[in-house]
N, C-alpha and C positions, 0 to 999 in steps of 0.2 A: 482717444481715451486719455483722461487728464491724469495726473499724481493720484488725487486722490480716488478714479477709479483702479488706478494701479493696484492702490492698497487696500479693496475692498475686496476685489479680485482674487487679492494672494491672502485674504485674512477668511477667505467665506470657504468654506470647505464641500457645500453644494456644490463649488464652479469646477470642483473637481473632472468631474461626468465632461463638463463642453471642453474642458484643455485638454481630454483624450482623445476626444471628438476630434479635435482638429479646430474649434470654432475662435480660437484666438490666432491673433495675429502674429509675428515673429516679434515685435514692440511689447507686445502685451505677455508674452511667454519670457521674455529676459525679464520685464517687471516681475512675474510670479517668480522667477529663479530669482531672485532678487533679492523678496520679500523672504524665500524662503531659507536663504543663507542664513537670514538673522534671526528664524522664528524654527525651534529647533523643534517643536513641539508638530508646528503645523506640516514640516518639511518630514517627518516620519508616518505624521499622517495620510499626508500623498501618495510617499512610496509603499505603505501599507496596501492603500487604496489601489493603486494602479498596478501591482504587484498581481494582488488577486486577481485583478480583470485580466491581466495577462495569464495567471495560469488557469484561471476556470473557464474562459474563452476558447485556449488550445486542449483543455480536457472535455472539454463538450465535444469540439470539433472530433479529436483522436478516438473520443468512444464510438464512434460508429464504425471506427476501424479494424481490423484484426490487432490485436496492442502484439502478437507476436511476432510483424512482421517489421523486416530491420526500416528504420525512415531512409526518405530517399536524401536527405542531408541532415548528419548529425548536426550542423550551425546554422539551420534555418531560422528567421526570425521568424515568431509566436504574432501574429496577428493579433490585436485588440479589439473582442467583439465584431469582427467582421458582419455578422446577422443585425450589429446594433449602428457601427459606424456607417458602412453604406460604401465611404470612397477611398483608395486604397491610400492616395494621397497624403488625408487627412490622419489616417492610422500613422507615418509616419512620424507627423509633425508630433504627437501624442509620446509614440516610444523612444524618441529623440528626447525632450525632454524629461523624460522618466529616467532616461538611460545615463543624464548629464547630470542628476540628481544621485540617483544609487551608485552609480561608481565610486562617491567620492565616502559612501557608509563605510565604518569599519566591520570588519566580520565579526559574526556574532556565535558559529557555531563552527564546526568542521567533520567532515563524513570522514567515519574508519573505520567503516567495513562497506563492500558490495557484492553482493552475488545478486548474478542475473544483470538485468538490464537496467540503467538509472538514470534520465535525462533533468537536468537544471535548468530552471527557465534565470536569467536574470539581466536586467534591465531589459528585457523585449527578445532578447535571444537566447535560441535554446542547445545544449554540449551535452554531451558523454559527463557523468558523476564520476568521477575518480577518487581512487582512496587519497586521503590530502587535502583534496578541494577547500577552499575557506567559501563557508556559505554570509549571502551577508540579511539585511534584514527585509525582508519581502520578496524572497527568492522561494522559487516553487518549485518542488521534487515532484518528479512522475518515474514509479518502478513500474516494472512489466516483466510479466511473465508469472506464473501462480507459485512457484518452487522460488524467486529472486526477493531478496531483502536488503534493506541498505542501514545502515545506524548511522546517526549524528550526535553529534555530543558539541553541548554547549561548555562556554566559557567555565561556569560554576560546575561542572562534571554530569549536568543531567545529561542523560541519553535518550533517544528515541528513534525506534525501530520502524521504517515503514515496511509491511510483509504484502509478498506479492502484486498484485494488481492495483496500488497504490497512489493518490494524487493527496503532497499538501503543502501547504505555504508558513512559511516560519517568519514569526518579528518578533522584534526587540523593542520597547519604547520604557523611557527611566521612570515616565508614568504610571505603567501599568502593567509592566514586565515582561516576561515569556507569554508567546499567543503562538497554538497550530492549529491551523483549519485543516481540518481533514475533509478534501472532496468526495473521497470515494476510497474504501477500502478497510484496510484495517492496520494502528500501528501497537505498540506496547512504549510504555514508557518507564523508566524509573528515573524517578522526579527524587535530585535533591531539595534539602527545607528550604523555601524560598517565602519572602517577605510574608505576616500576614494578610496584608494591606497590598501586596502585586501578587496572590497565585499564579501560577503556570495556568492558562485556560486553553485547553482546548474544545476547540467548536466545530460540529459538523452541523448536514443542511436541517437534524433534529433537534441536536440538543446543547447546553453547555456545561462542560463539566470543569472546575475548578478543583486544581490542584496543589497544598503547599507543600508535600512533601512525602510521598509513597511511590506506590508500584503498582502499576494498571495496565491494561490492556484498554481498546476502545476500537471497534469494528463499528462500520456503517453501511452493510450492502443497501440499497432504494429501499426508501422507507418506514427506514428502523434503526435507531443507535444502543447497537449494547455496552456494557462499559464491566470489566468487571475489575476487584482489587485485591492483591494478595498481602499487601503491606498498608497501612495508615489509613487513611480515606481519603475519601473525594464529596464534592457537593454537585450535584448532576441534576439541571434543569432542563425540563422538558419545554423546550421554546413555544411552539402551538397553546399549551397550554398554561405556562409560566408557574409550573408547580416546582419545586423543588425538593430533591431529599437526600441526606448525608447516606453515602456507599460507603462500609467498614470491610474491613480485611475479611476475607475469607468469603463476602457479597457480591454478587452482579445486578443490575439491572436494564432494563430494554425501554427502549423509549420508541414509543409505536403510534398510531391514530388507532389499535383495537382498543389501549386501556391504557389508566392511568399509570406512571412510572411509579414501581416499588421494589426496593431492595428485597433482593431472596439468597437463600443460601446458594454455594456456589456450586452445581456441579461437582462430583467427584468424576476424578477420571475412568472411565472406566476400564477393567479389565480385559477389555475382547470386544472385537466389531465386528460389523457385519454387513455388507452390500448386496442386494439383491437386483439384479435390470432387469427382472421377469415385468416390471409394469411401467418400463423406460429410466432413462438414467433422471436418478435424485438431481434438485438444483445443485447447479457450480460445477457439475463434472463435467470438463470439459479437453480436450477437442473435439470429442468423438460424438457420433449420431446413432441413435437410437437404430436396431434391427435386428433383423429374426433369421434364423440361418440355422440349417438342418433342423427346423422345427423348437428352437431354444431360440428365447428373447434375449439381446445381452446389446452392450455398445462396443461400436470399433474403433477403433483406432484412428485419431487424424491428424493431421498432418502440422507440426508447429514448426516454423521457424526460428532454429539456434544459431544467433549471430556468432558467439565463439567459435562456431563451428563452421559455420559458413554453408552450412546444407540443412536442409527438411528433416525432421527427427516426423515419426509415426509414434504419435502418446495416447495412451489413455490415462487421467490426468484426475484426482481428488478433489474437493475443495480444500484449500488451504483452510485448515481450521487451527491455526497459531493460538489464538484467543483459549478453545476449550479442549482443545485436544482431540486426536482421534480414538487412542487407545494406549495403556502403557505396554511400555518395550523393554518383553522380556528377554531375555538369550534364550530362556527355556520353552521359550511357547516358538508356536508354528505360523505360518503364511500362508493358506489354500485360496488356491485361485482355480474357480473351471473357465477355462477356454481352449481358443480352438484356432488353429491357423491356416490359410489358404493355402501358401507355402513354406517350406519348411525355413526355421534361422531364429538365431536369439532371440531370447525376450526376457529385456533385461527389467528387474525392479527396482526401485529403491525406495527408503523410507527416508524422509527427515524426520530431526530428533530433538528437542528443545529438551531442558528441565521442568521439572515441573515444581511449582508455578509457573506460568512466561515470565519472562525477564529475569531471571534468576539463573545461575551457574556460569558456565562455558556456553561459548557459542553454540550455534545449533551446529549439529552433525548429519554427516547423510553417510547412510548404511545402505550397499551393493550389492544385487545377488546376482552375477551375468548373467545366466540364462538358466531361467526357472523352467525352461520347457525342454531342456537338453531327451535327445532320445523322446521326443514324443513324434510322429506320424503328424504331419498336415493331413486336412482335409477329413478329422474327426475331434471332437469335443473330449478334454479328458480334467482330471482334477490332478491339479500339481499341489503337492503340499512340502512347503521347506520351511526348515529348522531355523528361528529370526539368527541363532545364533553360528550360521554359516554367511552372511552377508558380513562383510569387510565393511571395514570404517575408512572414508575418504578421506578426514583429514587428522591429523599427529593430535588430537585435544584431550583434554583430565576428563576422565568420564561423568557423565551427569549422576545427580545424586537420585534423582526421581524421574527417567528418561521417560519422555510423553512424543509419541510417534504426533506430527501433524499434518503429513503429507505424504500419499500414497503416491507411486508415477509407474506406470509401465511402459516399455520402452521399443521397439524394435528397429531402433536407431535410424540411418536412414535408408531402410529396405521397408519397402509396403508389402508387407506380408500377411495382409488382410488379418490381423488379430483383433478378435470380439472375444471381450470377458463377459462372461453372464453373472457371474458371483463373487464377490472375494468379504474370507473370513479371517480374522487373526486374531492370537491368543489360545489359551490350552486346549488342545485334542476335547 
């Protein structure tokens, strides 16, 4: 390859795809590093580019997994498309030069805060999230665990929350500014005013939502992207169909293949919930498996992996509903739950606690009730009902102004004590 394919090479941004590949040569790959030292534009491009490929490669692969089980090396390298490249070889040659590139980006953002689990994919390998970490530009978060969240906060003071079950990749380009792909999940944001000419965009596999300067939330379970806003707006396009429409404070809306995207009012929270597993457990509730026992339908109990811990915790486990809330948390109102134990031993609950709106106040809080079954008999169904306001507060925080419960968890730590809940209700008698 002569000069001037050198520089056709490093200036075409198609040949992105074959230098992952592996399909250039070690000549042909110092030419693209090359080009790219002095083309600042196209060198953010790359690492954009192959960034992603590196996290949504390792998040395709990891979904088929249990996401609560600890990995067998927190510093394994992220394979690149393995189903697309073919030879392991040639994946090298790919994250080598990915790797020779992003190292040399300056950080663009930094994580300060984690609970739960948070692994960083960057240049090709992937670490434990630590509070501190400097994230830099094409670097991919993946949390785990449904109760675990992690916040980042860029240079200008935006922040953003990835909640629970979480994959997303962050850049930086002086072109076009802040960009989050959100894979899978759901994060909240509060967006400083940024350029009107560079909004903050985040993108998932539905929609794009453009942001200069408010407060939002934006979940994406398969499917569907909701987005909703408590402060400024957002502009939220529905990719499939390339319609667009301004989201205003106080508005959500869902971006679906059943209907077109339209802003509606937002939900209020409401006052009181309610679970029923007479007709199997609601989507999201998870570890537990649907069953029938002394003639009552209800789910049990199963088995999650807490690396803190280093043993099997027995949960029956909510969906994380960060975005809209489960119910407001009063001290005055109650917690009933019927179930039923095989043998006898704690069963502990807890609630997390955001403000309401999301993103707004103090951190989230998580509220403890040891053992909600104390003095009850294994081996018969009973209703427990307790006062929300005997559950302790885990950590020293200024209390929220509009406390919005969004995570239920039941617990019986690491004893398989066969516990199925059939029901649970909260809020006033």
């Amino acid at each position: 390859m002569n000069g001037e394919e050198h520089s056709s090479v490093a200036a075409d941004a198609s040949a992105f795809p074959r230098l992952l590949e592996g399909d250039f040569s070690s000549d042909e790959v110092a030419a693209v590093n090359a080009a790219m030292a002095t083309n600042p534009a196209l060198r953010a491009e790359f690492i954009e580019y192959g960034s992603q490929a590196v996290g949504i490669a390792e998040h395709l692969r990891s979904s088929a997994e249990p996401l609560h089980r600890p990995p067998s090396s927190p510093n394994r390298v992220w394979r690149i498309m393995p189903w697309f490249v073919g030879v392991a070889a040639s994946v090298v040659v790919g994250v080598f030069a990915l790797r020779q590139i992003v190292t040399e980006q300056p950080a663009i953002a930094q994580v300060i805060s984690v609970e739960g689990d948070c692994w960083r994919a960057q240049a090709g390998a992937e670490a434990f999230c630590r509070v501190g970490d400097s994230l830099k530009s094409g670097d991919t978060l993946r949390t785990s665990g449904t109760s675990g969240n992690t916040m980042v906060q860029f240079k200008d003071g935006t922040r953003v929350v990835l909640i629970g079950d979480t994959a997303v990749t962050l850049a930086v380009s002086p072109e076009s500014g802040k960009f989050v792909r959100v894979h899978s999940g759901q994060v909240s944001a509060e967006v400083t005013p940024q350029p009107t000419n560079r909004p903050l965009q985040v993108e998932t596999p539905d929609a794009l939502v453009e942001v200069v300067g408010t407060s939002l939330t934006v979940s994406c379970p398969v499917g569907r992207t909701s987005v909703g806003v408590s402060r400024g707006e957002v502009r939220v396009t529905d990719r499939s169909r390339n319609d667009t429409v301004t989201v205003r404070a106080g508005e959500s809306a869902t971006v679906s293949a059943e209907a077109a995207v339209t802003p509606r009012p937002r939900p209020n929270l409401p006052a009181s919930w309610m679970v029923d597993f007479s007709a199997g457990p609601p989507r999201g509730w998870k570890p537990g498996l649907s069953t029938e026992v002394a003639g009552r339908k209800g789910i049990r109990a199963g088995s999650v992996w807490l690396r803190q811990h280093g043993k099997e915790h027995y949960q029956v486990v909510s969906p994380n509903a960060w975005c809209y809330g489960l119910f407001a948390f009063d001290r005055e109102a109650f917690l009933s739950v019927d179930l039923r134990l095989e043998r006898p031993g704690p069963v502990q609950a807890i609630l997390v606690v955001r403000d309401d709106p999301p993103g707004t106040g103090p951190c989230s809080q998580v509220y403890i009730h040891d053992d909600i079954a104390a003095g009850k008999p294994a081996g018969e169904w009973h209703t427990v009902r307790v006062p929300l306001g005997e559950f302790r507060s885990r950590f020293n925080l200024p209390a929220h102004a509009r406390p919005a419960a969004f995570l239920a968890l039941f617990d019986t730590l690491d004893q398989e004590l066969g516990l199925t809940v059939s029901r649970i209700h909260a809020g006033q008698p």
